[in-house]
KEVOZA-543628 format. One record per residue: x, y, z of N, C-alpha, C in turn; residue number from 1. Coordinates in steps of 0.1 Angstrom, whole numbers. Layout:
<sites>
+-------+-------+-------+-------+-------+-------+-------+-------+-------+-----+
|   n_u |   n_v |   n_w |  ca_u |  ca_v |  ca_w |   c_u |   c_v |   c_w | seq |
+-------+-------+-------+-------+-------+-------+-------+-------+-------+-----+
|     X |     Y |     Z |     X |     Y |     Z |     X |     Y |     Z | NUM |
...
+-------+-------+-------+-------+-------+-------+-------+-------+-------+-----+
</sites>
This chain:
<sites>
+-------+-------+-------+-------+-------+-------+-------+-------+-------+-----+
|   n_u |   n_v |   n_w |  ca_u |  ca_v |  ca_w |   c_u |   c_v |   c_w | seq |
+-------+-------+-------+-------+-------+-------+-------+-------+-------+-----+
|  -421 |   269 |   557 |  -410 |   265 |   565 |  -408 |   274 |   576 |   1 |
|  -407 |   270 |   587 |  -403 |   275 |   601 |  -390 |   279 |   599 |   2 |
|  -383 |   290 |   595 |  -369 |   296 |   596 |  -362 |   297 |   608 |   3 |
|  -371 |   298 |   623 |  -364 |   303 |   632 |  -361 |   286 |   639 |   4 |
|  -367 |   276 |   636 |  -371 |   260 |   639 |  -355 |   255 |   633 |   5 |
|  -359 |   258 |   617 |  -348 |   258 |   609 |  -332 |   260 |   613 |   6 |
|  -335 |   273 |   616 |  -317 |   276 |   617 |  -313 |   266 |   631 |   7 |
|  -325 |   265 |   646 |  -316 |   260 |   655 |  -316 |   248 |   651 |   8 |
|  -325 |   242 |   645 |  -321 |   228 |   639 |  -307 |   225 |   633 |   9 |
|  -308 |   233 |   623 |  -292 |   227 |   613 |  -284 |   230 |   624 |  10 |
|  -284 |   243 |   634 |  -271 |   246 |   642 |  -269 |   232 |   648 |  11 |
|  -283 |   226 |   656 |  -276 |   216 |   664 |  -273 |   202 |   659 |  12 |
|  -276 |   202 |   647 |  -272 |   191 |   636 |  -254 |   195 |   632 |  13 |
|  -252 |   207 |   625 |  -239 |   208 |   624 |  -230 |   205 |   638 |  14 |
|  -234 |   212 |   648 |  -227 |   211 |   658 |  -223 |   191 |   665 |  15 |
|  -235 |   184 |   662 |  -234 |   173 |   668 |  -229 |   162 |   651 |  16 |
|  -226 |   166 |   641 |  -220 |   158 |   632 |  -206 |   163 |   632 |  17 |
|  -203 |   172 |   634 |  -187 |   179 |   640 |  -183 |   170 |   650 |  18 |
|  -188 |   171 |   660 |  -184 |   166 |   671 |  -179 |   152 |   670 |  19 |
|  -193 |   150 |   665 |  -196 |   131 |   660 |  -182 |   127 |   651 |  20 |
|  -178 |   132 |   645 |  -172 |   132 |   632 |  -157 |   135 |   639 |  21 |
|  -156 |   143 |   648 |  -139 |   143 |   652 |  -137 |   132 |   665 |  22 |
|  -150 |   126 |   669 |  -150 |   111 |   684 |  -144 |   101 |   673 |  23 |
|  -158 |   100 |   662 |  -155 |    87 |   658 |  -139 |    88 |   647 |  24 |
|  -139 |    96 |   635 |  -129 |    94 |   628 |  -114 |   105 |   633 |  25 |
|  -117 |   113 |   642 |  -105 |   116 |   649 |   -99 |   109 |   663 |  26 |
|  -103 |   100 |   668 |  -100 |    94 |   678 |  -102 |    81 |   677 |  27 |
|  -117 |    71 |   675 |  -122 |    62 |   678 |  -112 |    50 |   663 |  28 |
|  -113 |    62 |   653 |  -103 |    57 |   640 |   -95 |    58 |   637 |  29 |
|   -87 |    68 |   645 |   -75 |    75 |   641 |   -65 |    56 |   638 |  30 |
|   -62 |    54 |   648 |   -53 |    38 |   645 |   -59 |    32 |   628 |  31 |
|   -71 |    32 |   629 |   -74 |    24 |   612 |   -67 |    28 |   602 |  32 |
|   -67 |    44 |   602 |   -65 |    55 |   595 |   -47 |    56 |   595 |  33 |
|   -40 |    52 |   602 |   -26 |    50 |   603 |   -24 |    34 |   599 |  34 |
|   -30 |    30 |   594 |   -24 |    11 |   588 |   -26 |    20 |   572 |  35 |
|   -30 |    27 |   565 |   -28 |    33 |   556 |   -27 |    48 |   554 |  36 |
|   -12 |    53 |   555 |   -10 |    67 |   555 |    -8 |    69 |   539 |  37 |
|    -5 |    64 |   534 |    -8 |    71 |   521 |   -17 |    74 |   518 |  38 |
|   -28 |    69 |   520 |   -43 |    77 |   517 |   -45 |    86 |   523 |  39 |
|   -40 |    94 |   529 |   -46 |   103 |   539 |   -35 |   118 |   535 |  40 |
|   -39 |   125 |   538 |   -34 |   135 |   538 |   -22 |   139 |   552 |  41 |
|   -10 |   140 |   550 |    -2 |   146 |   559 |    -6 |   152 |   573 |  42 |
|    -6 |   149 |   585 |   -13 |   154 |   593 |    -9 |   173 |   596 |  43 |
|     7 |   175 |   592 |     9 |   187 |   593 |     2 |   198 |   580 |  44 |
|    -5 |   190 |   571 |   -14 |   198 |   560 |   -28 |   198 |   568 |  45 |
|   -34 |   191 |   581 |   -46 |   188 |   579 |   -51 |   208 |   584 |  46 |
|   -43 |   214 |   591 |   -45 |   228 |   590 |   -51 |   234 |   578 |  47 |
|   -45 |   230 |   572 |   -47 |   240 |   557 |   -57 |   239 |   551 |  48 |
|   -66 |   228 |   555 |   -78 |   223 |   545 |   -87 |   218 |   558 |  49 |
|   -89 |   229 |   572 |   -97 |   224 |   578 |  -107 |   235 |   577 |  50 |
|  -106 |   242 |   570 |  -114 |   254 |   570 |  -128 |   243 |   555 |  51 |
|  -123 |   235 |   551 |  -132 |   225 |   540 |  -138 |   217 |   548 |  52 |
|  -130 |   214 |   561 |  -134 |   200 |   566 |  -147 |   205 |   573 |  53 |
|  -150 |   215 |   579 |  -160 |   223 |   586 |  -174 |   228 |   574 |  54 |
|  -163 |   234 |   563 |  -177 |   233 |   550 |  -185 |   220 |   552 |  55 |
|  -178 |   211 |   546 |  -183 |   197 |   545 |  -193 |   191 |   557 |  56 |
|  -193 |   194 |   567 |  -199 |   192 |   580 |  -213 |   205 |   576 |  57 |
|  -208 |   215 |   572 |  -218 |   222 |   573 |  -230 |   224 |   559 |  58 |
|  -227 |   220 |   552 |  -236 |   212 |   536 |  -240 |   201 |   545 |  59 |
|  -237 |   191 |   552 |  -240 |   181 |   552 |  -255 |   186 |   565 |  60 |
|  -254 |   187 |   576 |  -264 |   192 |   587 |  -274 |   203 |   578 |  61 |
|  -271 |   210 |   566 |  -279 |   223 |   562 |  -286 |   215 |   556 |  62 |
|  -280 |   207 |   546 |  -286 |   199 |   538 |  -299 |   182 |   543 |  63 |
|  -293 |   178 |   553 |  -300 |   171 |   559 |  -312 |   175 |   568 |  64 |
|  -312 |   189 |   579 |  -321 |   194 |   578 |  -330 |   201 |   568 |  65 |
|  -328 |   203 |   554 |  -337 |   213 |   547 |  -342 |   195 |   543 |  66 |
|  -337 |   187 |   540 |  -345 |   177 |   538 |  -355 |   172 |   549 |  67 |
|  -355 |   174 |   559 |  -361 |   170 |   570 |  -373 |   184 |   569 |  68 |
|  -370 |   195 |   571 |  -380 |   198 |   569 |  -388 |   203 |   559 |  69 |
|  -383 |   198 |   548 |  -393 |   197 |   533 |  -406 |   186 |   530 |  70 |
|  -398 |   174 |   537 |  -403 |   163 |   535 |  -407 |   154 |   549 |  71 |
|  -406 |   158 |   564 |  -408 |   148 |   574 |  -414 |   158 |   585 |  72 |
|  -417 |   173 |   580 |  -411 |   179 |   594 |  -427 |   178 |   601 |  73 |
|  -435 |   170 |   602 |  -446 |   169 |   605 |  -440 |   156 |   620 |  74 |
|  -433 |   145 |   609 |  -433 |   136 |   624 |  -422 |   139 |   637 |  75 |
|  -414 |   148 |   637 |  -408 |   148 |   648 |  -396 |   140 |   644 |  76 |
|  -389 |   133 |   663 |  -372 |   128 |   662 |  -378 |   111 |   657 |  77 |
|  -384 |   108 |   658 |  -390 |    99 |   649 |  -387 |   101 |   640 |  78 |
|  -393 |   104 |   635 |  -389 |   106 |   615 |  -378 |   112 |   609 |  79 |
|  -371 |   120 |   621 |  -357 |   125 |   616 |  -348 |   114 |   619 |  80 |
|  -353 |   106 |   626 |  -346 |    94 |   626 |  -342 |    84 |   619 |  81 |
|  -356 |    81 |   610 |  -356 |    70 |   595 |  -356 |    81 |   589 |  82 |
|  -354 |    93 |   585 |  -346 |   100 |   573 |  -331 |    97 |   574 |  83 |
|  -326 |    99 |   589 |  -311 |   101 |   590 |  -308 |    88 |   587 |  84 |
|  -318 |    72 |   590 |  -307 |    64 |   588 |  -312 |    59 |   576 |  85 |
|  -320 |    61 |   568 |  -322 |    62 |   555 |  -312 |    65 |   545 |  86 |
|  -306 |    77 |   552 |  -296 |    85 |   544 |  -284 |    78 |   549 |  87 |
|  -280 |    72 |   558 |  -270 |    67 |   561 |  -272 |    55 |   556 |  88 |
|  -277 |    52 |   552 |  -282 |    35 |   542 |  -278 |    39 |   525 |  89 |
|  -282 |    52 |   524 |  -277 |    55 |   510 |  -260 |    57 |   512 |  90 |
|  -255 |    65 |   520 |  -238 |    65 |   522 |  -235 |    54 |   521 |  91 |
|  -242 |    44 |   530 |  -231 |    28 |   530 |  -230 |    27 |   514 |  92 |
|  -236 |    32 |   507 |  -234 |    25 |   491 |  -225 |    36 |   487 |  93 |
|  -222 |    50 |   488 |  -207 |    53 |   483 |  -199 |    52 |   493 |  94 |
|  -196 |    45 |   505 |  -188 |    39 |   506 |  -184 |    27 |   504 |  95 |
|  -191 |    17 |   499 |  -187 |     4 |   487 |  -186 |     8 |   476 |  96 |
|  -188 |    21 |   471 |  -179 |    24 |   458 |  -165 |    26 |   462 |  97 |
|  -166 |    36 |   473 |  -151 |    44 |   481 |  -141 |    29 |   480 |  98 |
|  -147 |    17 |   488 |  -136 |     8 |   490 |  -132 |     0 |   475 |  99 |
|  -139 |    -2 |   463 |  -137 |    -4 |   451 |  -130 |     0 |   444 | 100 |
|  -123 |     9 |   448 |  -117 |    22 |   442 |  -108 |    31 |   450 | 101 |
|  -110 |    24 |   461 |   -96 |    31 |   467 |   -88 |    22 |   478 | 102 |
|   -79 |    19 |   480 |   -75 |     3 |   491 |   -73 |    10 |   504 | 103 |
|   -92 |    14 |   506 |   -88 |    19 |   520 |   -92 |    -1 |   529 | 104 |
|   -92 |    -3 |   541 |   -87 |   -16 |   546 |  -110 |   -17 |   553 | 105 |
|  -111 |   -37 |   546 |  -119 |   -36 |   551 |  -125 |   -32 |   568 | 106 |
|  -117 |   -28 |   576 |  -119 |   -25 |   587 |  -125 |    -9 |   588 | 107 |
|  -116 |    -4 |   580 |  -124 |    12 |   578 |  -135 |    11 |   570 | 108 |
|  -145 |     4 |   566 |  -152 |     5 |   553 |  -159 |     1 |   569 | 109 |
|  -155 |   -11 |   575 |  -172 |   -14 |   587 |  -169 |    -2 |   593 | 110 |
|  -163 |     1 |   598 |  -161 |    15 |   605 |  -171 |    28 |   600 | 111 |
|  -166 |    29 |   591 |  -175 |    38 |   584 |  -190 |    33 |   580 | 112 |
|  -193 |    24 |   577 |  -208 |    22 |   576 |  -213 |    23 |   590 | 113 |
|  -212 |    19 |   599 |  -216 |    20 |   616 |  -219 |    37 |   616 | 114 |
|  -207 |    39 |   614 |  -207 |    61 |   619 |  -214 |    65 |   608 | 115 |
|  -219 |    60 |   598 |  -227 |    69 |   590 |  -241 |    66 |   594 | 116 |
|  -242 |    55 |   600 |  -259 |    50 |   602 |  -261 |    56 |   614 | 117 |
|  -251 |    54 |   626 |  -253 |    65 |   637 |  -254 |    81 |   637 | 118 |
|  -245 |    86 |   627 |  -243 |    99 |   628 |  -255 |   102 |   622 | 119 |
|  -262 |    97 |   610 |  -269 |   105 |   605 |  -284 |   103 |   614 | 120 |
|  -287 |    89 |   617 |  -297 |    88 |   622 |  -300 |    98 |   635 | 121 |
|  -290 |    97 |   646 |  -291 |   107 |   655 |  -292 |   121 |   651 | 122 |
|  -283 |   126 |   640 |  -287 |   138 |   637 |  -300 |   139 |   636 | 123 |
|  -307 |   136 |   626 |  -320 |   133 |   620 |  -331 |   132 |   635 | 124 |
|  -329 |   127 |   644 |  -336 |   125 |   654 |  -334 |   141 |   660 | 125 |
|  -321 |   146 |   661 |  -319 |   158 |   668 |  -327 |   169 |   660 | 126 |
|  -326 |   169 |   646 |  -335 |   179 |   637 |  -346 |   177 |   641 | 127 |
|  -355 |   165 |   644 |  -370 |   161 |   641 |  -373 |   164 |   660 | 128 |
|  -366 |   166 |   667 |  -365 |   170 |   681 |  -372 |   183 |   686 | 129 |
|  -361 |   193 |   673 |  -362 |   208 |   670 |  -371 |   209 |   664 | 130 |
|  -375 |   204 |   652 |  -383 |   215 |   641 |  -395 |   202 |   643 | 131 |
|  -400 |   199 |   654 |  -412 |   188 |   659 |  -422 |   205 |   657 | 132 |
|  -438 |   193 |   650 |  -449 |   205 |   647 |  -447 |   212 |   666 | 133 |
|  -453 |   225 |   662 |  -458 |   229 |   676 |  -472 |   222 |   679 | 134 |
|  -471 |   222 |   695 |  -485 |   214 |   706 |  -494 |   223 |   705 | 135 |
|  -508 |   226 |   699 |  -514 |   230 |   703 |  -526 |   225 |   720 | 136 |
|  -529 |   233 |   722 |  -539 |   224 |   732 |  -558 |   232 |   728 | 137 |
|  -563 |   218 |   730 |  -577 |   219 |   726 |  -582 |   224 |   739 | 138 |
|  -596 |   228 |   733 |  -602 |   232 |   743 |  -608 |   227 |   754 | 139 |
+-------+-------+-------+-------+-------+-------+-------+-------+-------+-----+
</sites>
């Protein structure tokens, strides 16, 4: 494993699932997210537990790159691409548990299947961007 490939990879994976993560469900969903405020946590608590919300982002980019380069890191943003939306194909299925089980509104359930297949797939392209084999050149 390329450690030094590695780290800027996850950095620019964490950094762009943060990002990604406060456009789409801080802004683009905030309205979905207010047709049911009881499910949500208090916005004057979201302080207190954003020091989790950043963990959570950061498992998620460490972990999606160490998968990418365990198992793809030969093809590039190609292949971090159909890992990312691979994996974002396995999310849509706990999120049809999530809506089974919790009355979040079907509008946030499409919502959230779209941002998982984008976020992860672009990530996945952004890792496979980074930690792409090195070019040698022939003679």
């Amino acid at each position: 494993m390329n450690w030094k490939k590695f780290f800027f990879a996850f950095i620019a994976a964490f950094v762009f699932v943060f990002l990604f993560g406060f456009l789409w469900h801080g802004k683009l969903m905030h309205s979905a997210y207010s047709e049911v405020p009881a499910l949500w946590r208090p916005e004057a608590d979201f302080g207190h537990y954003f020091p989790i919300l950043i963990l959570g982002h950061v498992v998620m980019a460490f972990f999606l790159t160490a998968i990418y380069a365990s198992f793809a890191s030969a093809g590039g943003p190609g292949a971090g691409f159909r890992l990312g939306l691979l994996l974002g194909l396995l999310n849509i299925g706990l999120n049809f548990i999530t809506f089974a089980v919790q009355p979040i509104t079907t509008k946030i359930l499409c919502f959230w299947m779209v941002g998982d297949l984008l976020m992860f797939a672009l990530a996945g392209a952004i890792i496979g961007a980074i930690y792409k084999p090195s070019t040698t050149s022939s003679p």
